[in-house]
N, C-alpha and C positions, 0 to 999 in steps of 0.2 A: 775750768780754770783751776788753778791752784799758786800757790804761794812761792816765790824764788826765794833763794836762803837770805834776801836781805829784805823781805815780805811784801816784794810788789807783787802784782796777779800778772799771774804770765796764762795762756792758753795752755791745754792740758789734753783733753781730745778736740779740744777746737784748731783748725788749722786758723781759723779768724772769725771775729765778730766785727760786729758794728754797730753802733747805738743811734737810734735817729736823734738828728737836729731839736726834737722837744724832749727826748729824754725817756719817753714811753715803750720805744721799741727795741729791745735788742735781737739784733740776730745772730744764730753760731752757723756754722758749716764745720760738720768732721772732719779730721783728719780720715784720708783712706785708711785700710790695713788695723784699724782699733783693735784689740779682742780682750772679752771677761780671762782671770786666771785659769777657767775651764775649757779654753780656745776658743768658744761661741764667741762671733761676731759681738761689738757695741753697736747699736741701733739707736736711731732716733724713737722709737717707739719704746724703747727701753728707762729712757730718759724721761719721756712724758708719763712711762708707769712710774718712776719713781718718783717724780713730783706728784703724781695724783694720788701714791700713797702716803706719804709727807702730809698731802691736804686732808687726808682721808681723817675724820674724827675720831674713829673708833681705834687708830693705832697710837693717835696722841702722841706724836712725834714734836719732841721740842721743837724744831727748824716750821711745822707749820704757820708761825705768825711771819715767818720772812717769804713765805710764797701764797699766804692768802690773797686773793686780789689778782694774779698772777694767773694773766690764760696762754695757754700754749697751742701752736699751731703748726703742724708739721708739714713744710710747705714740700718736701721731696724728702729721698731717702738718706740725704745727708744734711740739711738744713732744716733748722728750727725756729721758730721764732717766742721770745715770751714779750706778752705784752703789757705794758702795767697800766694802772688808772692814774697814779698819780706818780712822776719823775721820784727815782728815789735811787741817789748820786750810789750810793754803797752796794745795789744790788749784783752788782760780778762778786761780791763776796758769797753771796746767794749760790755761787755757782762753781762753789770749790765744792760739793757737796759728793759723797761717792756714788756713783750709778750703781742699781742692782739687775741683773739679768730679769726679765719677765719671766722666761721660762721655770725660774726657780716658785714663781709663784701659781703657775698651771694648776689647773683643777685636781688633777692628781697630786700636787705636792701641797693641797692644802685640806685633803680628806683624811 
């Protein structure tokens, strides 16, 4: 997601979501054709690294209390889903956040 210059959330690499009828489940679907500034493909897998380093304690990342609580399940290669415990109306704000390539974080890029 991200912000349109009159600050509603528009979709961003999501061609569409949808949020279930209780509020707990949202889900994205990519846009085809995505790619990082270094041409590498955007991935769902990409996406779940970067929330899981967000949750991650040891990086301390301010954004962690907006996706504590928050599980992710990658149901195909372009669909995602996050799931929450408790309906919480603001979370597409959650989702303006910028994706980081995994590969930048491969075991060789972090020895």
């Amino acid at each position: 997601m991200r912000k349109n210059t009159d600050g509603t959330l528009i979709p961003d690499l999501a061609e569409k979501y949808e949020i279930s009828k209780d509020g707990l489940t949202y889900t994205f679907t990519l846009k085809d054709n995505i790619y990082f500034q270094n041409g590498e493909p955007v991935t769902i897998d990409d996406i779940i690294f970067t929330i899981d380093k967000i949750k991650d304690p040891v990086i301390k990342s301010i954004k962690k209390i907006d996706w504590d609580g928050v599980n992710t399940t990658k149901i195909n290669d372009k669909t995602i889903v996050f799931s929450l415990k408790q309906p919480y109306p603001s979370f597409l704000e959650n989702a303006t956040l910028g994706i980081m390539p995994s590969s930048l974080w491969n075991d060789s890029a972090i020895e």
